[in-house]
C-alpha angles and dihedrals in degrees: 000000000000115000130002133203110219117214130174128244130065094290153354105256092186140355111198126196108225104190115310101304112048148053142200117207122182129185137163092279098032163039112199134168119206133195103236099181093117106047097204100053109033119199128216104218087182153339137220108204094216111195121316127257096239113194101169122011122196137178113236115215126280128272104005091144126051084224082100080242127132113210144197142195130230132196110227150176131026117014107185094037088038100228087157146172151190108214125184122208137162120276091238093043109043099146088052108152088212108042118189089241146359132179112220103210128162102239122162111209097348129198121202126208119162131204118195106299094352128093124195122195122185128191142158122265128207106221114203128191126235094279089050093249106143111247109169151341116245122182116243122188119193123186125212120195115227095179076120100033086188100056096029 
């Protein structure tokens, strides 16, 4: 192997050559084009987000900004590796490309509850030893405060 491209989502679906010089490569979370010119270091010229993998989806309560928006979170990505994100995004928009906010967190088969303006996401951890050999799984829950859905 010399150079790789790396693209988000579970996995590549398909790479297509386009000429020489450039590549599509399209996988659950995106559409990207790269530069392959140079076959050891690969460049990504653009990407096109296509629809997040929502795994839990919650309304967060009413009124927390003075933007008149309500607003909700959404656990989304990669469920088995865990490249994972909260993502906010209005009520009425929820599929919004560009969302106000979003929370990248490494979380294995997450689980997402919500209370109020506090979100809890557990998940499942591989725990390796010092020469890297797995031992054991342990369960890890991290909370993320929404009272400013904009600024979690």
């Amino acid at each position: 192997m010399r150079g790789a491209i790396e693209n988000p989502g579970f996995w590549v679906e398909r790479g297509i050559p386009l000429e020489d010089e450039n590549v599509l490569t399209l996988s659950s979370e995106l559409l990207q084009s790269a530069d392959i010119l140079d076959r050891d270091n690969p460049n990504v010229l653009g990407a096109l987000q296509l629809a997040r993998n929502v795994h839990e989806f919650a309304l967060l309560p009413d009124d927390l900004t003075d933007d008149g928006v309500d607003y909700a979170v959404q656990l989304s990505g990669n469920w088995y590796r865990g490249d994972s994100r909260l993502t906010v995004t209005s009520r009425d928009e929820p599929n919004d490309p560009s969302p106000p906010a979003q929370v990248s967190m490494a979380a294995p088969q997450g689980r997402m509850f919500s209370n109020g303006v506090l979100t809890y996401v557990a998940s499942v951890r591989n725990i390796y030893n010092e020469e890297g050999v797995f031992e054991k799984q342990a369960s890890v829950v991290e909370v993320v405060d929404f009272s400013d859905p904009l600024v979690p």
